[in-house]
C-alpha positions as CSV (number, residue, x, y, z in Angstrom):
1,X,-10.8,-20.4,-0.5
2,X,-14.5,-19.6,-1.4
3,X,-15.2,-16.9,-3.9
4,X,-17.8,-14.3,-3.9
5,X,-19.8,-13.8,-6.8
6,X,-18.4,-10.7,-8.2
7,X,-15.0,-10.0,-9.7
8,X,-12.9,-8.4,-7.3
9,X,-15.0,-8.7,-4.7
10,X,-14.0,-9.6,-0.7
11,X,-14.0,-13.7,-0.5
12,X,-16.5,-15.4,1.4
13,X,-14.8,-17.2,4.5
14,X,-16.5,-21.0,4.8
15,X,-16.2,-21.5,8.5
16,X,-14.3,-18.6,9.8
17,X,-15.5,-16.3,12.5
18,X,-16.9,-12.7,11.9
19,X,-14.5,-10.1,11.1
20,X,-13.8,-7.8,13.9
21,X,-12.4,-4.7,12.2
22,X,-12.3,-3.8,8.4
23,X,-8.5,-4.3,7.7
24,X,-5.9,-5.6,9.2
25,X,-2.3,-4.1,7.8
26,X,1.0,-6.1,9.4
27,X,4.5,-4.4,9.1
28,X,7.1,-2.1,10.6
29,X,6.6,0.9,11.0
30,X,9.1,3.8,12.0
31,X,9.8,7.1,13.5
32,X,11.3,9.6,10.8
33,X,12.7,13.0,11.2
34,X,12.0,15.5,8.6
35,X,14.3,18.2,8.1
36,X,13.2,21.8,9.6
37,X,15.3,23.5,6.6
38,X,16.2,22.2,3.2
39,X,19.6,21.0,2.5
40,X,21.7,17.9,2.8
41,X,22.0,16.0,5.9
42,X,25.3,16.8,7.5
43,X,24.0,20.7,7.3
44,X,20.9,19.9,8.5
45,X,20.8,21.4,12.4
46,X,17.1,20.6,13.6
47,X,14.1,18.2,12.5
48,X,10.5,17.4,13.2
49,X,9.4,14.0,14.1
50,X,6.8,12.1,12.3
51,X,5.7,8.5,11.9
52,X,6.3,6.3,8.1
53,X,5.4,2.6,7.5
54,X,3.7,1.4,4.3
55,X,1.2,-0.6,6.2
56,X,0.4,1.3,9.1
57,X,0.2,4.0,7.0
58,X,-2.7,2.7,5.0
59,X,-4.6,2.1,8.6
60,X,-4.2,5.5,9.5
61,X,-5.4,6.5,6.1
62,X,-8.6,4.2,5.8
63,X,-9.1,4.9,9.7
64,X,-9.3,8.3,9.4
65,X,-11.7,8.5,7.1
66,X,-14.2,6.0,9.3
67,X,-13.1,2.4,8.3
68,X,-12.2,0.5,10.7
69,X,-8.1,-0.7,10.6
70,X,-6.1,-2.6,13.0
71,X,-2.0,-2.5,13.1
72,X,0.4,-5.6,13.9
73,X,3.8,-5.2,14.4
74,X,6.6,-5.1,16.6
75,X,8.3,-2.4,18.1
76,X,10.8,-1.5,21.3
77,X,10.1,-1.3,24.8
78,X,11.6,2.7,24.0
79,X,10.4,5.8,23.6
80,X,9.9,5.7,20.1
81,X,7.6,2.8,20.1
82,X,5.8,4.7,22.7
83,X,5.7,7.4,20.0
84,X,4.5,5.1,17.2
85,X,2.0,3.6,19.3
86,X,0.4,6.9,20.7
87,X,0.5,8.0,17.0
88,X,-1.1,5.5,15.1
89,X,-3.4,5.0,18.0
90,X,-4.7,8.7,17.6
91,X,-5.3,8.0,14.1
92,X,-7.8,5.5,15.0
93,X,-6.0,2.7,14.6
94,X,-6.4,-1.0,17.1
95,X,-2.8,-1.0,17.9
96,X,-3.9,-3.8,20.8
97,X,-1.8,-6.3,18.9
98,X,1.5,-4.8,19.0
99,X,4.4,-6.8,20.6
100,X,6.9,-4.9,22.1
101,X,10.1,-6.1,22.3
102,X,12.6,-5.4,24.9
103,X,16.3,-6.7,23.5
104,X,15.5,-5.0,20.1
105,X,15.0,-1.3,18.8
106,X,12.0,0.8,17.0
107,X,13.6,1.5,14.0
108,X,14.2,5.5,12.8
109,X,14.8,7.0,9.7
110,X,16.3,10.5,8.6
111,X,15.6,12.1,5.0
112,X,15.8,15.4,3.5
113,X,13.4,17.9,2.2
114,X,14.0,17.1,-1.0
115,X,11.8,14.6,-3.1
116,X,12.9,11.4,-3.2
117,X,12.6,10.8,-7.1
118,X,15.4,14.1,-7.2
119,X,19.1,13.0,-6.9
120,X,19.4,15.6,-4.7
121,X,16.9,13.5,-2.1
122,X,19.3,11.6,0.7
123,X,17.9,9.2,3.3
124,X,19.5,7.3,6.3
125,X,17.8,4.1,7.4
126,X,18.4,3.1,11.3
127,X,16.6,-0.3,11.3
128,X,19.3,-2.9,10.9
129,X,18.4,-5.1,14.1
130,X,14.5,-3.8,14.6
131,X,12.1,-5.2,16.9
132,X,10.1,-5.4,13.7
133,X,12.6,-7.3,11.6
134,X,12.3,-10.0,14.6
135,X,8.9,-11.4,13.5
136,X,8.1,-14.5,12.5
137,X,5.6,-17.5,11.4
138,X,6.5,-19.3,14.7
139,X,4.8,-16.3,16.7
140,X,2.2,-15.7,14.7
141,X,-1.3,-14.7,16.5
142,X,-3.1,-15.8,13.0
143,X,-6.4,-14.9,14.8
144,X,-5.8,-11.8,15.1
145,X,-4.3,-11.6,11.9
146,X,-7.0,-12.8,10.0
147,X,-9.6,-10.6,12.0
148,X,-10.4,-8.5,9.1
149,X,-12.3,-8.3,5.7
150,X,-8.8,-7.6,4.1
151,X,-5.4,-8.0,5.2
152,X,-2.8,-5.4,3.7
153,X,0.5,-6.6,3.4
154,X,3.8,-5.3,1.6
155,X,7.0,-6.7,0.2
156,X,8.9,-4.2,3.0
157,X,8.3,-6.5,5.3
158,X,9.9,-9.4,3.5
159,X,13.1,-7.6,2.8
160,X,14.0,-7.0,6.8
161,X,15.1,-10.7,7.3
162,X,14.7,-14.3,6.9
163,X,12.6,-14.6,9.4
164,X,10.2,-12.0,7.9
165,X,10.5,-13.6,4.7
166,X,9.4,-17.0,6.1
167,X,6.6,-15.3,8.0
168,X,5.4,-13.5,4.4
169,X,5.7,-16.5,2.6
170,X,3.0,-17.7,5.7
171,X,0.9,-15.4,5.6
172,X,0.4,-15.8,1.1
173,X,0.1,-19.0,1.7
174,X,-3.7,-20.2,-0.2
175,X,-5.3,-21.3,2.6
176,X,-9.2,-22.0,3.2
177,X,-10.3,-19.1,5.3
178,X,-8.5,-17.0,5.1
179,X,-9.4,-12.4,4.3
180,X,-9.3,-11.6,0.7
181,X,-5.2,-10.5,0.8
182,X,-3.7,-7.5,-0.3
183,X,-0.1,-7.1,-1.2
184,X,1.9,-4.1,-2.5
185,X,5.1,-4.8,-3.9
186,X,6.9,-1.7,-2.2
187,X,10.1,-2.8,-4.0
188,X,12.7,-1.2,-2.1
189,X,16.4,-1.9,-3.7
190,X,18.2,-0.6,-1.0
191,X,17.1,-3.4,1.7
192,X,17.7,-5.8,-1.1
193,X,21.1,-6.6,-0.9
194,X,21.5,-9.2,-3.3
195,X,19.1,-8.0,-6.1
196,X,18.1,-11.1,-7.6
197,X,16.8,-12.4,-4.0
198,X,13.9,-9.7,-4.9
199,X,12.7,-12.1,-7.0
200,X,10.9,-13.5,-4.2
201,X,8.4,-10.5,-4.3
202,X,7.0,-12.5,-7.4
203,X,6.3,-15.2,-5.5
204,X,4.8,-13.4,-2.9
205,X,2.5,-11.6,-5.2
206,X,1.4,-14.6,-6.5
207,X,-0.5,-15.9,-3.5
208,X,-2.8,-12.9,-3.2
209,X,-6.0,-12.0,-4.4
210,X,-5.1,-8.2,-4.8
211,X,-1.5,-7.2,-5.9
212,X,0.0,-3.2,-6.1
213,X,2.6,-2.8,-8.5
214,X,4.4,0.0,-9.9
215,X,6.2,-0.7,-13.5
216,X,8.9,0.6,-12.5
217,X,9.2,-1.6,-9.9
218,X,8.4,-4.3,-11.9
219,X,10.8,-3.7,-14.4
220,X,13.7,-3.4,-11.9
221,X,12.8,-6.0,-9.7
222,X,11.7,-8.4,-12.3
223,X,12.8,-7.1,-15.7
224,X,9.8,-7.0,-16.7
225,X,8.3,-3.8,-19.1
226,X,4.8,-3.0,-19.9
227,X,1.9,-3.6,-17.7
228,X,1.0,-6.5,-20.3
229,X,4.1,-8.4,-19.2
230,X,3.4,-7.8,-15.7
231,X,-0.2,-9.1,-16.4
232,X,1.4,-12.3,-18.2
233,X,4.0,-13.3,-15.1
234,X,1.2,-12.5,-12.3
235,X,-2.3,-15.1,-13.8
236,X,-2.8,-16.0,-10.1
237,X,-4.4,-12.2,-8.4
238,X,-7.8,-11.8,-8.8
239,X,-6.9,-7.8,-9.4
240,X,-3.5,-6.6,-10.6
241,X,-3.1,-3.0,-9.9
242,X,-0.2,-1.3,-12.3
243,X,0.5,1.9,-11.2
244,X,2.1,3.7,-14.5
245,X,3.8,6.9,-12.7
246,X,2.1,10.2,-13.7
247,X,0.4,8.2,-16.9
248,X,-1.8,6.6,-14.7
249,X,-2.7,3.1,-13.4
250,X,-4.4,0.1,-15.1
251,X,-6.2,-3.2,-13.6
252,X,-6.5,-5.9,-14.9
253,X,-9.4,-8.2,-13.3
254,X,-10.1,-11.9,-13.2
255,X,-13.6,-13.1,-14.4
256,X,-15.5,-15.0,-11.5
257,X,-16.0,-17.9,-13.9
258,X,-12.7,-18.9,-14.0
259,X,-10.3,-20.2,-11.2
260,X,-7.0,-20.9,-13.5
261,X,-3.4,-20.5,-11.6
262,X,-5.4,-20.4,-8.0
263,X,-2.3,-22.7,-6.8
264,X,-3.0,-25.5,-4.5
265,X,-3.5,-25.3,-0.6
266,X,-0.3,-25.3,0.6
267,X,0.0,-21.7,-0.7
268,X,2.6,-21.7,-3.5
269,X,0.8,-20.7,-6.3
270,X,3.1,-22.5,-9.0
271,X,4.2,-25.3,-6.9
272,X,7.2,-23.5,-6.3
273,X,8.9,-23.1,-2.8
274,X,7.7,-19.4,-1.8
275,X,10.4,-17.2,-1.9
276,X,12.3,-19.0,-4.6
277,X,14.6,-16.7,-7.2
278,X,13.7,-18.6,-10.0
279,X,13.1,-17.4,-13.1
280,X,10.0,-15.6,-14.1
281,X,7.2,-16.8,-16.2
282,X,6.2,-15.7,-18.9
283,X,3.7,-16.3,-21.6
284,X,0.6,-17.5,-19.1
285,X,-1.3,-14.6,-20.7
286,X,-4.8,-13.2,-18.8
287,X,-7.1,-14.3,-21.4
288,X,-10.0,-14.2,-18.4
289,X,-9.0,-10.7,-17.3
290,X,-10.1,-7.3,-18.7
291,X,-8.1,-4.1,-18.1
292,X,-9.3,-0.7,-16.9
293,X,-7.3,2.3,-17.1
294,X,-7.8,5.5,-15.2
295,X,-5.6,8.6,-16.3
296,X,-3.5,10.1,-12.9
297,X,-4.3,13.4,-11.8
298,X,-2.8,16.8,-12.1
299,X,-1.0,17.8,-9.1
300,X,1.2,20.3,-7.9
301,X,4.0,17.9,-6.5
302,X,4.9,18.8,-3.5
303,X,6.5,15.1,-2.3
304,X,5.8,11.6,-3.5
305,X,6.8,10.3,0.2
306,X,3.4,7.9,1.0
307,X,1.8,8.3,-2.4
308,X,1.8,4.8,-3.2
309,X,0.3,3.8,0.7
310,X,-2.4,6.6,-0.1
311,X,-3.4,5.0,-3.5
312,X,-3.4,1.4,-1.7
313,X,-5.4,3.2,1.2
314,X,-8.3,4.5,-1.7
315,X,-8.5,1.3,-3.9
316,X,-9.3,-0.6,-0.9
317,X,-11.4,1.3,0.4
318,X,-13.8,1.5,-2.6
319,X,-13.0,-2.3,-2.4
320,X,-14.6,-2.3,0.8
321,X,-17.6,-0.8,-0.3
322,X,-17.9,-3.0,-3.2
323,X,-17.6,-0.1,-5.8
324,X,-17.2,-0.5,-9.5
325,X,-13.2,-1.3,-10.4
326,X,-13.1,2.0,-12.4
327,X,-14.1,4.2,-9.1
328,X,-11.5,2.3,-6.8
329,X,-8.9,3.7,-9.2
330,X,-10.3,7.1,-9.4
331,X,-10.1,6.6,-5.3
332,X,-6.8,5.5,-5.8
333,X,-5.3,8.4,-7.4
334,X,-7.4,11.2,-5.4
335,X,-5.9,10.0,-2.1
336,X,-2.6,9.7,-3.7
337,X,-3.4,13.3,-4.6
338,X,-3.1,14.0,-1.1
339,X,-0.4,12.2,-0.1
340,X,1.5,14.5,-3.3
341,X,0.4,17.6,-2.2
342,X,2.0,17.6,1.5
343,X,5.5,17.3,2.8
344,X,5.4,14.3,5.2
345,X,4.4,10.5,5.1
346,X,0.7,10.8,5.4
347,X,-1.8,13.5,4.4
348,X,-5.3,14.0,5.4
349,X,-7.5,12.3,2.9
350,X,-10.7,13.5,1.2
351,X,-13.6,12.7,2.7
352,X,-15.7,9.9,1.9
353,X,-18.4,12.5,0.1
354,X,-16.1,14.8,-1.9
355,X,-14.0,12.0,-2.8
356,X,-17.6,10.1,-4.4
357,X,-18.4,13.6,-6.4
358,X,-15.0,13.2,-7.8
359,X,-14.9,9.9,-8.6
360,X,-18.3,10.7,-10.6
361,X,-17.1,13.1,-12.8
362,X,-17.2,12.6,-16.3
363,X,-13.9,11.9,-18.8
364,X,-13.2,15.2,-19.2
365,X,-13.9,17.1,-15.9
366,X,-11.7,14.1,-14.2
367,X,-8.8,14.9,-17.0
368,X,-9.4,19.2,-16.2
369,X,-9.1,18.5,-12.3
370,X,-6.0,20.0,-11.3
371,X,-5.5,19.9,-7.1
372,X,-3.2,21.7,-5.1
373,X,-1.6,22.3,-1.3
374,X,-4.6,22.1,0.7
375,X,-7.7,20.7,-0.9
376,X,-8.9,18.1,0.9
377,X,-8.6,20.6,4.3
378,X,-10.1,22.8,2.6
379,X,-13.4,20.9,1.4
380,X,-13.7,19.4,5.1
381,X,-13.9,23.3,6.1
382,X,-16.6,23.9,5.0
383,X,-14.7,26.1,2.2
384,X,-16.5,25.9,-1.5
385,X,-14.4,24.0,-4.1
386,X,-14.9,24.1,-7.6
387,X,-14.7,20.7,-10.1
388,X,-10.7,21.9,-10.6
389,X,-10.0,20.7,-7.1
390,X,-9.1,24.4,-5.4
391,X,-11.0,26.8,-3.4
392,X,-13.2,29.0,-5.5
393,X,-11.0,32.6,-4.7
394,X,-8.6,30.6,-6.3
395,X,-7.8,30.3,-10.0
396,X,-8.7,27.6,-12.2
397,X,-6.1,25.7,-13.2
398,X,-6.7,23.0,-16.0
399,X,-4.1,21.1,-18.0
């Protein structure tokens, strides 16, 4: 695959046909029911239904604030893939690509109030048997999924079957042509039933150009600790984005000069077969990268539900507009900001001007900014905001 000139940068695509949207994001996505009242399930007596999906929530996110996004996916012939469709639809979101699937069922989920990082937090998965977990490499509309500048992909998607797995390990594949490729880890341990099959997320990561990755993850998953020896088992990405919990996140970017660990054209970037549990490796070392790291934000937590989607959803869409590697972090965490600051899956995020003045603050006005319940509504109202993030009636908060 062609590179462009600058690190990081969207890939020039030799011989393949103008993109027709921005991004393209493929993976389930499902109808959740939020609780009305805080509590544990069995007491729970009413809920509010909402829309969650890693991917399709980073195409509502970059679609609402103006890029263009497309969804692929597959969902029932029911009424809750009615409901998914209408929703992510009035987001702004090309759903024209979504299969629907008679025999099989949207999937749903149920969770409580609580965050889910609490032990208090419960949540019921109903997707066992989706029309999502039913698609494959054999049915594949690879123009459509390669319509875009980037296509967003997460490790979800590969935990939902075999089938899924072999269509992931299709889609990472190295091949000439195809968008630059985002992939977010999303290690999930609970759809991971044998826990050293998630092994194959390495693999998976390994044929991108752009990987997300929380340590955590990384070190459950993987056992690996330290964003160093993520760096050292992942050579192949042209960015590697640790996120570091409330610490912050640091990325470590490939120089254009070099073009070590690209893998071959069949698509497995170390010769092994994609999707393999093998051991990890170790040791490669990213002499050709440098590493930026970008402080998180103060927040007042309301849920981390969709934080990590959000911080995908900013990063590329400074990527997009070809911003330094810095300010696609800083973009990162301020729509992750939002995503922490509301209850549900997706939050409104900042728009595109008040994120930029953000983004542009100096060291220590970024490490004062202290956002709340609200801020990114209220800047598109019209409301003044101060450099702490919150309305100016309200008080300044720094840390």
């Amino acid at each position: 695959m062609t590179r462009s000139s600058n690190a990081g940068g969207i890939p020039a695509r030799d011989g393949a046909p103008a993109p027709d949207v921005e991004v393209v994001c493929l993976g389930e996505s499902m109808v959740t029911f939020l609780p009305r009242l805080p509590g544990r399930l069995a007491d729970v007596p009413s809920f509010d239904r909402a829309i969650g999906g890693a991917e399709s929530n980073v195409a509502c996110t970059l679609a609402r604030t103006g890029h263009s996004a497309r969804w692929i996916s597959r969902v029932g012939a029911d009424g809750f893939g009615d409901h998914l469709l209408a929703a992510i639809a009035d987001c702004g979101v090309d759903v024209t690509h979504v299969r629907r699937d008679p025999l099989r069922p949207t999937g749903i989920y149920f969770r409580t109030a609580g965050d889910r990082a609490t032990d208090t937090h419960e949540v019921a998965y109903y997707r066992a048997g989706s029309a999502a977990s039913a698609m494959t490499a054999a049915h594949l509309d690879r123009d459509a999924v390669h319509s875009g500048r980037i296509l967003h992909l997460s490790g979800i998607t590969a935990a939902l079957s075999e089938d899924c797995l072999g269509l992931m390990c299709e889609l990472t594949a190295r091949r000439p042509g195809r968008p630059l490729l985002s992939f977010d880890v999303n290690y999930r341990p609970g759809l991971w039933r044998e826990p050293s099959r998630a092994r194959a997320l390495l693999e998976l990561a390994r044929g991108a150009d752009l990987v997300f990755v929380g340590d955590d993850e990384a070190r459950d998953a993987w056992g690996l600790h330290g964003a160093r020896a993520i760096s050292e088992a992942l050579p192949e990405p042209d960015l590697l984005v640790v996120k570091q919990g409330k610490r912050g996140a640091t990325v470590f970017q490939r120089t254009p000069e070099t073009g070590a660990h690209r893998g071959d054209a069949s698509g497995t970037a170390t010769g092994e077969r994609c999707g393999d549990a093998s051991g990890i490796v170790t040791g490669v070392g990213r002499a050709d990268a440098t590493a930026t790291f970008v402080p998180s934000l103060n927040v007042d937590l309301v849920a981390a539900t969709g934080a990590g989607d959000a911080f995908a959803a900013g990063f590329l869409s400074a990527t997009l507009r070809a911003l330094p590697v810095r300010t696609r972090i800083r973009h990162g965490h301020l729509w992750a900001a939002a995503a922490l600051t509301v209850p549900g899956d997706l939050a409104t995020p900042p728009g595109r001007a008040h994120a930029d003045r953000l983004a542009d603050l100096d060291d220590a006005a970024w490490e004062r900014l202290h956002l709340g319940p609200g801020w990114t509504e209220a800047a598109a109202s019209g409301r003044r905001v101060d450099a702490s993030g919150r309305r100016a009636d309200e008080e300044v908060r720094t840390p």
